[in-house]
N, C-alpha and C positions, 0 to 999 in steps of 0.2 A: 769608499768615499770617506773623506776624512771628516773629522769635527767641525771645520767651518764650510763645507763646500756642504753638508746636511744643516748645516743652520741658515746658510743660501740660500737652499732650495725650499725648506722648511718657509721661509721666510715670502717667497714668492707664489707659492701654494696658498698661502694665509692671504697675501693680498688680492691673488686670485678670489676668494671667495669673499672677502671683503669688498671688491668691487661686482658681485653678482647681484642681479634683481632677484627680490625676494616677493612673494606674496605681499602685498596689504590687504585690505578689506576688500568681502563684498557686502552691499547693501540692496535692500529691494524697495521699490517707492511704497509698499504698505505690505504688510506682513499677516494683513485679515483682508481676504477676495473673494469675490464670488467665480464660479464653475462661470469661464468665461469670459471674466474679466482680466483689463489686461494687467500687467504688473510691470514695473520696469528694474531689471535684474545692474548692477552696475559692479565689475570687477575689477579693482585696484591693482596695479605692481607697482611695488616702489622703484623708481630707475635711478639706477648707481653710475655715474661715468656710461652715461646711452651702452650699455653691454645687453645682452637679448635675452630671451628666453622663451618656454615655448608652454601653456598652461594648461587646463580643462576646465571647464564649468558645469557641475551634474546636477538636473535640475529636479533627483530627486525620484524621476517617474519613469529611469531610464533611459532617458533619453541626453543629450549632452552635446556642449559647444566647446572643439579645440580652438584655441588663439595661442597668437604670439605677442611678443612684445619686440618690436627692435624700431631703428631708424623710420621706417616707412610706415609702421602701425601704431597709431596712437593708443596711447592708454589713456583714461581706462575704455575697458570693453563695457559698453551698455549695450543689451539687448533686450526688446519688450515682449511676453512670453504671458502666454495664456492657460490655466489647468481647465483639461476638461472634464476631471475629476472631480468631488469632494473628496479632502483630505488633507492631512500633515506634510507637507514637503519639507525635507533635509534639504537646501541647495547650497551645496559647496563650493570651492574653489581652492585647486591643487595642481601642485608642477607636474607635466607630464612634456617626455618628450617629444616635441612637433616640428615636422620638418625637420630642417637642421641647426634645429633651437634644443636646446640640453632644459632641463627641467627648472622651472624658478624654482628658488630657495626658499624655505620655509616653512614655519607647520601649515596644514589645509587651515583654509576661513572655511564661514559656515553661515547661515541666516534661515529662519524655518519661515515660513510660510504656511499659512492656512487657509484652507478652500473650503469654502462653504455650498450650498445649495444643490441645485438637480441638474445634472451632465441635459443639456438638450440633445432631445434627437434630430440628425441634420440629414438632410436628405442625400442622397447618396450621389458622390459628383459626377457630373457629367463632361465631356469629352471635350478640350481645349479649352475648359476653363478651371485645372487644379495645377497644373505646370508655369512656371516662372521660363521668361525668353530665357536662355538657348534651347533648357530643357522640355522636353517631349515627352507627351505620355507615350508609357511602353503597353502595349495589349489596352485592355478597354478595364472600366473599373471594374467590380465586382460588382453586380445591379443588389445583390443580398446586404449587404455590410460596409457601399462605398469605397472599402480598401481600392486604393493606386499605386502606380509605381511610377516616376517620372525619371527619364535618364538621360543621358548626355555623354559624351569621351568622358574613360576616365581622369581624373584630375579638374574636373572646368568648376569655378568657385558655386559653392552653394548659395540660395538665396539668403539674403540678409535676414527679411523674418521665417521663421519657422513654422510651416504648413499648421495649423492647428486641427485637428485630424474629430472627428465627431464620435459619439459614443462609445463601444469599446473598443475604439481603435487606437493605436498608439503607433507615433512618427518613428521613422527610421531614418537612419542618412549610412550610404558607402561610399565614399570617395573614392575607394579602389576599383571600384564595379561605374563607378557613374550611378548610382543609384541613390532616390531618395522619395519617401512616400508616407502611407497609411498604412498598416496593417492590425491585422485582429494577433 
């Protein structure tokens, strides 16, 4: 390749990534909660020329929401999200590739979170009332510790809020599996 057909291409690389969505901020509606209370999580892209991308939000406790950003999904993402912990939460926000969205651009955000007080014990759920329509509970809950597993074909969207799972349980989601629940 000669010296101006690399400064070409050179040249269209750059504006490539110059027209990419990058990270902007996430913010939380309070950053001191109680074991329980809700929080509201909100994550920024900046959009360059409507071009996509595909993000994650880790909230911290393991647990985590992929998004995208293109034409049909508005930004920003708010989701309301409950600890049922006391403690420090790290909740991030970082490119990751989703679907056939390539990774937004930019360093990870970040916002900490602190959870205060005594995890309630929740009684342990009972049968067609821990599943969101379409999805179904699979097998019956565990009568000891609550745990569930709720599933559906794989691929069918997750529900919008997030099971909030009691004691020491903690939420799971598999898109690949159809699966999504509580477990110890």
């Amino acid at each position: 390749m000669n010296y101006r057909a690399s400064l070409i291409a050179a040249g269209l690389l750059l504006a490539g990534v110059a027209n990419a969505q990058v990270l902007g901020t996430i913010t939380a509606s309070s950053t001191n909660v109680k074991v329980g209370e809700p929080v509201t999580i909100t994550a920024n892209i900046d959009v360059i020329k409507s071009n996509y991308c595909g993000f994650v939000v880790d909230f911290g406790d393991g647990t985590f929401k992929d998004a995208v950003s293109d034409m049909n999904t508005p930004v920003p993402l708010v989701i309301t999200r409950t600890f049922d912990k006391p403690g420090s939460y790290h909740v991030t926000l970082g490119g990751k590739n989703v679907q056939n969205h390539p990774n937004c651009g930019g360093p990870e955000r970040a916002v900490d979170i602190s959870v205060t007080g005594t995890a309630k014990a929740a009684a342990p759920a009972k049968p067609g009332d821990v599943c969101e329509k379409p999805w179904k509970l699979s097998g019956k809950p565990n009568a000891k510790t609550g745990a569930f597993t709720c599933a559906a074909k794989p691929g069918t969207a997750l529900p919008a809020a997030k099971h909030v799972c009691s004691g020491d349980l903690s939420y799971f989601e598999n898109t690949k599996k159809g699966q999504y629940g509580c477990k110890p």
